[in-house]
C-alpha positions as CSV (number, residue, x, y, z in Angstrom):
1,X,-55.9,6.6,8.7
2,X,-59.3,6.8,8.0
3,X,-62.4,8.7,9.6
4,X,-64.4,7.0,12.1
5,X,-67.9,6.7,10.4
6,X,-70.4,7.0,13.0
7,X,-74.4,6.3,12.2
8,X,-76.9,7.8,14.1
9,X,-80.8,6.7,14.0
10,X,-83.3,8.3,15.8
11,X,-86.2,5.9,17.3
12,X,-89.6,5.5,18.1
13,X,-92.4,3.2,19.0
14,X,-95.8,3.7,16.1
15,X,-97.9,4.7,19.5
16,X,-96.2,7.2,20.4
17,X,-96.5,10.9,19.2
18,X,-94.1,11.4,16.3
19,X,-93.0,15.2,16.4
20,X,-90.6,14.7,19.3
21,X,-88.7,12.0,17.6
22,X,-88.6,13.8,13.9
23,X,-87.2,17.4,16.1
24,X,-85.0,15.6,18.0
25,X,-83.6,13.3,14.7
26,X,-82.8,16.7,13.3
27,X,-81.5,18.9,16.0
28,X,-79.0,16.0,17.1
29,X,-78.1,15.0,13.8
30,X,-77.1,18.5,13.3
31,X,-75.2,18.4,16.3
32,X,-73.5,15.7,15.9
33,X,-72.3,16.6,12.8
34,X,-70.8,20.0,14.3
35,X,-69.8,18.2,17.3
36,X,-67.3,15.2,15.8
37,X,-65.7,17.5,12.3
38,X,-63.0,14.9,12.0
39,X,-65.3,11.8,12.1
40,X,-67.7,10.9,8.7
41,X,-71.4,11.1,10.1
42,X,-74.1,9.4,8.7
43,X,-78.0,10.4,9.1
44,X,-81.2,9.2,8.3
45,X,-84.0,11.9,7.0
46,X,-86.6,10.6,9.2
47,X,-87.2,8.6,12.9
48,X,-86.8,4.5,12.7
49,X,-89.9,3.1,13.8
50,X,-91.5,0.4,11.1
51,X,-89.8,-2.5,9.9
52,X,-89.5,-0.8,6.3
53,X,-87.5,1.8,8.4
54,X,-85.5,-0.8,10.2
55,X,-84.1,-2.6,7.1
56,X,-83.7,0.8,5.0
57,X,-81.3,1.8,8.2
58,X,-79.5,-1.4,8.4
59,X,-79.2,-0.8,4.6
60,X,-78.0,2.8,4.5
61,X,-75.6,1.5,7.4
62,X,-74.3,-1.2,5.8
63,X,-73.6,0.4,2.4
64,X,-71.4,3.6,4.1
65,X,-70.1,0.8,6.4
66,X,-69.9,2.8,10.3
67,X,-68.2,1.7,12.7
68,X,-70.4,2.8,15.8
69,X,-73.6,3.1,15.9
70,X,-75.7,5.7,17.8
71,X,-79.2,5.0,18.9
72,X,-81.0,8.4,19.9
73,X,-83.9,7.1,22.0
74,X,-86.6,9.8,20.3
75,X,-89.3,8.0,22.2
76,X,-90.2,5.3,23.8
77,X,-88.9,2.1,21.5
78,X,-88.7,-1.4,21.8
79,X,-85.9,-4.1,22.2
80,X,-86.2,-5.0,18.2
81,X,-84.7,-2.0,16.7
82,X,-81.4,-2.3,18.7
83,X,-81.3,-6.5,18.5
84,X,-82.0,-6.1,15.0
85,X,-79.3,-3.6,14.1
86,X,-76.7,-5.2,16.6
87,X,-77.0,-8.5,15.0
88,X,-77.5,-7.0,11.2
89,X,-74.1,-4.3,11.6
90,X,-71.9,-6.1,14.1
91,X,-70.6,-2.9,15.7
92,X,-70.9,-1.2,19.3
93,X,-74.0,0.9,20.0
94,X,-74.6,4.0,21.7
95,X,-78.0,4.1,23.4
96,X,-78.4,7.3,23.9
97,X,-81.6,8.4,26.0
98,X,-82.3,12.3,26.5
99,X,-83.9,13.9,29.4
100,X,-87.7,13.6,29.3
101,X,-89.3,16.8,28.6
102,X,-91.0,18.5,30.9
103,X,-94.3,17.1,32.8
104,X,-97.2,19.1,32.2
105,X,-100.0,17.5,33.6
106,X,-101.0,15.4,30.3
107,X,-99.3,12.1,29.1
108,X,-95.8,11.2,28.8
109,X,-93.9,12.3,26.0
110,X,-90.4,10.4,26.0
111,X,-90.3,7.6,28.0
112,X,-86.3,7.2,26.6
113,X,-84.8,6.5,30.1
114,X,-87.2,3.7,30.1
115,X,-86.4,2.3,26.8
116,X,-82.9,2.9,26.8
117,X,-82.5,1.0,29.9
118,X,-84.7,-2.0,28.3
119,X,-83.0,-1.5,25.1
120,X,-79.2,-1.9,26.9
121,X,-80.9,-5.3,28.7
122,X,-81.8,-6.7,25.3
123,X,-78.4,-6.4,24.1
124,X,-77.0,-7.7,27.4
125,X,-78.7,-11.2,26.8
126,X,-77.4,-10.9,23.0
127,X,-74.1,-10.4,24.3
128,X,-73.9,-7.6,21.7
129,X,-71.1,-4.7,22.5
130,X,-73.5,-1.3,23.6
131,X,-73.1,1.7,26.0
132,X,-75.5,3.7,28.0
133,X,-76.0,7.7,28.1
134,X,-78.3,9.7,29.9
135,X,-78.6,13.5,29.3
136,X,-79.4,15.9,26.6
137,X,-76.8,17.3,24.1
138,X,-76.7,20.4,26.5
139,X,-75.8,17.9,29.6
140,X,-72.2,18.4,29.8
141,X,-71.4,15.1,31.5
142,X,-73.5,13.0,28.8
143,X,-71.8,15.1,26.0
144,X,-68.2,14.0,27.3
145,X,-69.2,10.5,27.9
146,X,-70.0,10.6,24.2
147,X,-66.7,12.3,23.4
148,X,-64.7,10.0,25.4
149,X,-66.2,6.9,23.1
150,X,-65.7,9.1,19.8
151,X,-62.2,9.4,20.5
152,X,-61.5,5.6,22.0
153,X,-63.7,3.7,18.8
154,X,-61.6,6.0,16.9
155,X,-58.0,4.8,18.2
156,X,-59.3,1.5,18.5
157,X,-60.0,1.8,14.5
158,X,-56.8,3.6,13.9
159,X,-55.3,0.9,15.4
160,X,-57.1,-1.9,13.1
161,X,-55.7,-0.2,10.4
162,X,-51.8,0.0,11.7
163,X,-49.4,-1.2,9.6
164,X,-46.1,-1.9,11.9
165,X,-42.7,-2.5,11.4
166,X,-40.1,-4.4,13.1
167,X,-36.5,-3.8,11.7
168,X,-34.6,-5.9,13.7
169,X,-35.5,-8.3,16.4
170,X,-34.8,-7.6,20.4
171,X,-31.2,-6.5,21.6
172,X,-29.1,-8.5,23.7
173,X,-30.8,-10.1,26.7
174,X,-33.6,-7.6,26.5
175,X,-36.3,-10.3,27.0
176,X,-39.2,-7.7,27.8
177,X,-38.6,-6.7,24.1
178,X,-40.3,-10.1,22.8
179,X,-43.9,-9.9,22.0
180,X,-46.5,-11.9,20.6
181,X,-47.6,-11.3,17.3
182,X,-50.8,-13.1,16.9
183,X,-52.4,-11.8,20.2
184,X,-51.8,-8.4,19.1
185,X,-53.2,-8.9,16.2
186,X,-56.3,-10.6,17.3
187,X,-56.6,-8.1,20.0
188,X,-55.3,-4.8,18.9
189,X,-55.8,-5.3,15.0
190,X,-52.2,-4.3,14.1
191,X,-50.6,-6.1,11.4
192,X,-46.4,-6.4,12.2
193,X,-44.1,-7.1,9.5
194,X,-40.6,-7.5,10.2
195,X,-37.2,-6.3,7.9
196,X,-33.8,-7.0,8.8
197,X,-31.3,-3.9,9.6
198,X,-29.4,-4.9,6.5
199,X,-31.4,-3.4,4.1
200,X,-31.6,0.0,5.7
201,X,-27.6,-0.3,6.2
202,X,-27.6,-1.0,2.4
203,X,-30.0,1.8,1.3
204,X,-27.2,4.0,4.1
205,X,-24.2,3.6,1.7
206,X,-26.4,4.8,-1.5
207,X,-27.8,7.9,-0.3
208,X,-26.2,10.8,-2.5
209,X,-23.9,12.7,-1.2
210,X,-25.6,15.7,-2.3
211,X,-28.5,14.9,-0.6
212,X,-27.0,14.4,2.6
213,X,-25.1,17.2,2.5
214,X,-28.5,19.3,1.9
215,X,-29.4,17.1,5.5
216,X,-27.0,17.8,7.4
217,X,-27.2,21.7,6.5
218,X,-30.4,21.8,8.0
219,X,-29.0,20.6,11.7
220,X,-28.4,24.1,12.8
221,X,-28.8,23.3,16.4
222,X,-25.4,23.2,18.8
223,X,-23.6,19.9,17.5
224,X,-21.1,18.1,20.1
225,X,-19.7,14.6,17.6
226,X,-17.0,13.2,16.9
227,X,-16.0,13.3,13.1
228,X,-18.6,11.5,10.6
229,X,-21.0,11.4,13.0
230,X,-23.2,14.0,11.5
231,X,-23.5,12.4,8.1
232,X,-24.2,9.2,9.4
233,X,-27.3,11.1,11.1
234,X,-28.2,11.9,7.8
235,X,-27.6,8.8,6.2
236,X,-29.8,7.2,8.6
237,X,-32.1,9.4,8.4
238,X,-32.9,9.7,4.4
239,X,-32.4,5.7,4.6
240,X,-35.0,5.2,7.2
241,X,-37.5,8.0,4.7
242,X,-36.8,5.5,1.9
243,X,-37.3,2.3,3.7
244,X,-41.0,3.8,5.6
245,X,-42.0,4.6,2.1
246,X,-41.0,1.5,0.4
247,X,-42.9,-0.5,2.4
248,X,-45.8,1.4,4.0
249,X,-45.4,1.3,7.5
250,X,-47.4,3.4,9.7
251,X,-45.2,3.1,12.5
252,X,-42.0,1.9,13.6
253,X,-40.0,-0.3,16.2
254,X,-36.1,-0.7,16.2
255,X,-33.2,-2.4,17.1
256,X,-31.4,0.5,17.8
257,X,-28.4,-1.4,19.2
258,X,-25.9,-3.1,19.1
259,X,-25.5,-3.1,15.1
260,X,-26.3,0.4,14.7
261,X,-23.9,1.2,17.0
262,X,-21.0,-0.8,15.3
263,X,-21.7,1.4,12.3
264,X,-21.5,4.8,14.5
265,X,-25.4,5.4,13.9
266,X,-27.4,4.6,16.8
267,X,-30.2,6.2,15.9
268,X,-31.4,8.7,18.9
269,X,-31.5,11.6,17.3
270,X,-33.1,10.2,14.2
271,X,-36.1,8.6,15.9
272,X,-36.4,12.6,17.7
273,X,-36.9,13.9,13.9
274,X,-38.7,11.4,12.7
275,X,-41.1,12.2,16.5
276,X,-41.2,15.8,15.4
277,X,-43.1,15.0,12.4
278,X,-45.6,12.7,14.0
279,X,-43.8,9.7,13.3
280,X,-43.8,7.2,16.3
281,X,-41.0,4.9,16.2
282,X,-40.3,2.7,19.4
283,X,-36.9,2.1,20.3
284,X,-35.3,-1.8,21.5
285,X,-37.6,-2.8,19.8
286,X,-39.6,-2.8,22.2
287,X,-43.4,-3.6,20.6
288,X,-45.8,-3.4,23.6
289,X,-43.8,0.0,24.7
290,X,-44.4,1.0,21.1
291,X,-48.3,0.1,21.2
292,X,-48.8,2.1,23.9
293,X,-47.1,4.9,22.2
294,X,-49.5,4.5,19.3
295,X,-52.7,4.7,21.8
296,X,-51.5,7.4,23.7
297,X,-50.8,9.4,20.2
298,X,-54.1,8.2,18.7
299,X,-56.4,9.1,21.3
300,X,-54.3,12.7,21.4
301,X,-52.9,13.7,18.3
302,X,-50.1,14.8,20.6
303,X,-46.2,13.9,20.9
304,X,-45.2,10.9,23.1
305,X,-41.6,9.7,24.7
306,X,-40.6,6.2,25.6
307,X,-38.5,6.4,28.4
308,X,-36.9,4.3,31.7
309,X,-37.9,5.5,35.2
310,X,-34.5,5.8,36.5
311,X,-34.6,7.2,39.9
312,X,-37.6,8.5,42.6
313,X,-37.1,11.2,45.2
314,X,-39.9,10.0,48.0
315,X,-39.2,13.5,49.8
316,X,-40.8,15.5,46.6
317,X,-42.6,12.3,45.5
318,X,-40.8,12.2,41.5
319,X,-39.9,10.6,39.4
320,X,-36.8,10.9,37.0
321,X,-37.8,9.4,33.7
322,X,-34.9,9.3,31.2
323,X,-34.1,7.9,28.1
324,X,-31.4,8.2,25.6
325,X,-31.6,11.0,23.4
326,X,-34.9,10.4,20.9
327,X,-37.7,12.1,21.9
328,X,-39.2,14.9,20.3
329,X,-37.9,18.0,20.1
330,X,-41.0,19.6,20.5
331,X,-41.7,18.2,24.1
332,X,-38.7,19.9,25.4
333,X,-38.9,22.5,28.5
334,X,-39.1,26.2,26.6
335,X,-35.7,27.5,28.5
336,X,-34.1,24.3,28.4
337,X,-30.9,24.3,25.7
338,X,-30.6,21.2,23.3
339,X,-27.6,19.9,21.7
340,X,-26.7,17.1,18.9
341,X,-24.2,14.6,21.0
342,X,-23.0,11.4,21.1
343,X,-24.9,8.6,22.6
344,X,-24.8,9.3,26.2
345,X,-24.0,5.1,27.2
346,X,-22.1,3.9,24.6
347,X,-21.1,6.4,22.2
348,X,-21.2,5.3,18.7
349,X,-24.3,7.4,17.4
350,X,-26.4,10.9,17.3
351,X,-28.9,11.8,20.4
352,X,-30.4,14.8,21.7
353,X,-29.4,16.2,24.9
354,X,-31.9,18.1,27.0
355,X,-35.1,18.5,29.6
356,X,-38.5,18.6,28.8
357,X,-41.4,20.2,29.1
358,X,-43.5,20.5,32.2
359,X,-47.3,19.8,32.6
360,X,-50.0,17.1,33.6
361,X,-49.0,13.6,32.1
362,X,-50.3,10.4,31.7
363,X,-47.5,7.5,31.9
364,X,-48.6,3.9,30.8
365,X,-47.4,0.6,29.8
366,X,-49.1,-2.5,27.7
367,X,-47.5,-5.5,28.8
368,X,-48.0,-8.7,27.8
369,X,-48.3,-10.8,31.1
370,X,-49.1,-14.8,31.1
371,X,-51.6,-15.2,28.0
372,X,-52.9,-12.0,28.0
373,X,-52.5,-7.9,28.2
374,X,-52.8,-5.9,31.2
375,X,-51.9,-2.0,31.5
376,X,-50.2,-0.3,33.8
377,X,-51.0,3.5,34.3
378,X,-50.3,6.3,36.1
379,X,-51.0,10.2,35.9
380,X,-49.0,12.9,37.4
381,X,-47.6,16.5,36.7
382,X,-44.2,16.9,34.8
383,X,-42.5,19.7,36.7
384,X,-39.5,21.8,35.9
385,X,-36.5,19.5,35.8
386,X,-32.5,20.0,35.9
387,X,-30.4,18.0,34.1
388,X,-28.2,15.9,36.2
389,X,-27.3,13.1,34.1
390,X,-26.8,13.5,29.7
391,X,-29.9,12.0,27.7
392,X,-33.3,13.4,27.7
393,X,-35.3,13.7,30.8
394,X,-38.2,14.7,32.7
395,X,-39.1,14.5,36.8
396,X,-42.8,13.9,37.5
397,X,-44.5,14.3,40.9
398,X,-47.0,11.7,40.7
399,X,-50.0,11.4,42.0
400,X,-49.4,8.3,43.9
401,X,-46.7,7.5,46.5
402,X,-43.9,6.7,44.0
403,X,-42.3,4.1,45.8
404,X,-46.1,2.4,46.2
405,X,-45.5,2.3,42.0
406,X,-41.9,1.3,41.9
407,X,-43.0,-1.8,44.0
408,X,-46.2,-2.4,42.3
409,X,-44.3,-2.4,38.9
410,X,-41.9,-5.5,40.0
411,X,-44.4,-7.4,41.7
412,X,-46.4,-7.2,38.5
413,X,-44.0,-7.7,36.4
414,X,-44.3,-4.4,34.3
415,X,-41.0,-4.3,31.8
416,X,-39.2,-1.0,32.0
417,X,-39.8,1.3,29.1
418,X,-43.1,3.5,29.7
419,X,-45.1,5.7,27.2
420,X,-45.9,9.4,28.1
421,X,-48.5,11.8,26.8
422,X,-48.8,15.0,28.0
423,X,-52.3,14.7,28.5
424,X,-54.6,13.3,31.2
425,X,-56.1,10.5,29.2
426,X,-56.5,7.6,31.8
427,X,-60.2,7.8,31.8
428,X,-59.5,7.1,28.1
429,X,-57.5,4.9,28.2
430,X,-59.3,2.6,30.9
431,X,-62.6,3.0,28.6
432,X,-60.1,1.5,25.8
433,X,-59.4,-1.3,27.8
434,X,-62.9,-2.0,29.2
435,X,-63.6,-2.2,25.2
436,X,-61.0,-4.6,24.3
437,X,-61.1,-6.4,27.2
438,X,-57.8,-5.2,29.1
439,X,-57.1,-5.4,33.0
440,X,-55.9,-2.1,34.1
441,X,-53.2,-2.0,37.1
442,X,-53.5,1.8,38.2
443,X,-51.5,3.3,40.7
């Protein structure tokens, strides 16, 4: 995926005293820089303030091609410097207005809350995409509202550039499975592109031996299967390597069953491996469940599970959220065992049986509801769990009365797989959707 390329200008009226623009353009310039390692920044030598200044910054902008724009508000500016570059780059900006320095007596040195606030009307009446900060770089709320937007324009790119694949349609009767492939593309970016199971099931039978013997040696955890089962693991697993490479995806969604099943390779435990090594691949094909998996992962760099909410206990407010065998092995609980088994339903496959970790989680759900997306989310704390059923599973004591969110789910219409970060990232996620234009149902 690539960087988020952020530009940052640093502007000023001609009137107005020029040394506190110049200091601040290089102080936060070199801040910024420190402060965002992962993302490509991109500064100008000196303050914006002519028209030369303008279209040499809308040049330099255009040419390394950023994706968000930050307006540092050195002094007083203006509403032409931030209509000109809305309309010239075509990407949100950050009007960014420090605290004014401190009145001595003589004349006014700043002015930015003034023309940050003037600046932010302009764009309004452009119906050009900007947001507000207040607050110097050592004002720790301002510096994680800038944060938070660094790491949402930066999912929202990753996902632009999200290459997904479908292999295989929607099981059986599993109607919240169906998406809609346009809308997420005009809404989300993500480009979909579907392959049937056959080909994996082909590229199955040529693996060499040798090779999956070599996998299969490397599954030195507890093993429970019924005779073939392991190598049909394998099989699946070097096929699926082969196929991912072959045709680029980024991500994946499956028909995990019934065909996979048929062959004795419902692919749990696969989809767990392919998790461990920062692979998302959303199971029953499930697309929506899948984005959410990607936003979740892209706004954390951190593991995720797709799972069912299978049961609530209203007495220690939890809920029991379950799945088949497939998440990562890295989420689970550090005194919990882990086995290889079969599928814990129907048999017929490879899944990993045990609890997971505990901690504060965020538990969320695109759906696609009428024409348009809305997400559900929720937050809670994953606490030690028991395993009382076979599968994978977690309890989490949420932070709202969890029978308030089994209701709210039906009446909404919420489908029933849900993505789960072990993160608190609802304030990011929310900021996400106020981008892209997404109702939020939080509970």
């Amino acid at each position: 995926m690539e960087k988020l390329i952020i530009g940052m200008i640093t502007t000023y009226s001609g009137r107005w005293p020029k040394e506190l623009p110049s200091n601040r353009n290089t102080e936060y310039g070199d801040w910024l820089t420190k402060q965002f390692p992962n993302a490509q920044i991109v500064l100008l030598d000196m303050p914006v303030t002519s028209s030369e200044d303008l279209q040499n910054a809308v040049n330099i902008m255009h040419a390394k091609k950023v994706n968000l724009l930050v307006q540092l508000i050195g002094a007083f500016t203006g509403d032409n410097i931030a209509a000109h570059m809305a309309e010239e780059l075509n990407v949100p900006i950050i009007l960014w207005a420090p605290h004014e320095p401190p009145f001595d007596g003589g004349r006014l040195m700043s002015n930015a809350l003034v023309s940050a606030t003037m600046n932010a009307a302009a764009l309004s009446r452009l119906e050009k995409p900007y947001h507000f900060i207040y607050g110097g770089k050592g004002d720790n709320r301002a510096v994680n509202e800038l944060v938070r937007l660094v790491r949402v324009y930066g999912a929202i790119k990753k996902l632009k550039n999200t290459f997904l694949g479908l292999l295989g349609y929607r099981p059986t009767a599993f109607y919240s499975s169906t998406f809609d492939e346009t809308l997420i593309r005009r809404l989300f970016g993500i480009k979909i592109e579907e392959s049937d199971l056959k080909p994996l099931f082909d590229k199955m039978e040529k693996v060499p031996q040798s090779l999956v013997d070599k996998d299969m040696a490397t599954l030195t955890m507890p093993k429970n299967l019924p005779d073939g089962y392991a190598e049909n693991h394998s099989r699946l697993y070097i096929a699926m390597k082969q196929l991912v490479s072959e045709f680029g995806f980024n991500a994946l969604a499956i028909k995990c069953w019934p065909e996979m099943g048929n062959l004795k390779a419902t692919p749990c435990a696969v989809l767990s491996r392919f998790a461990d090594e920062g692979y998302i691949i959303g199971c029953e094909s499930d697309i929506d469940a899948t984005i959410t998996m990607l936003i979740q992962n892209y706004l954390t760099n951190d593991f995720v599970f797709m799972s069912d909410l299978i049961n609530i206990d209203e007495e220690e407010n939890t809920v029991t959220l379950w799945h088949c065998g497939q998440a990562a092995c890295k989420l689970k609980a550090p005194e919990a065992p882990i086995s290889m088994n079969n599928h814990p339903l129907a048999g017929q496959g490879t899944a990993f049986y045990t609890t997971l970790k505990s901690g504060s989680v965020t538990i969320a759900r695109m759906s696609k509801i009428g024409d348009t997306y809305k997400l559900f989310l929720t937050t809670g704390k994953a606490v030690p769990t028991v395993a009382n059923t076979t599968g994978v599973m977690v309890n989490v004591k949420l932070n709202a009365p969890v029978r308030e969110v089994i209701y709210k789910i039906a009446e909404e219409g919420i489908p029933h797989h849900y993505s789960i970060v072990w993160q608190d990232v609802a304030d990011d996620m929310k900021k996400l959707c106020e981008i892209l234009n997404i109702e939020v149902i939080e509970v």
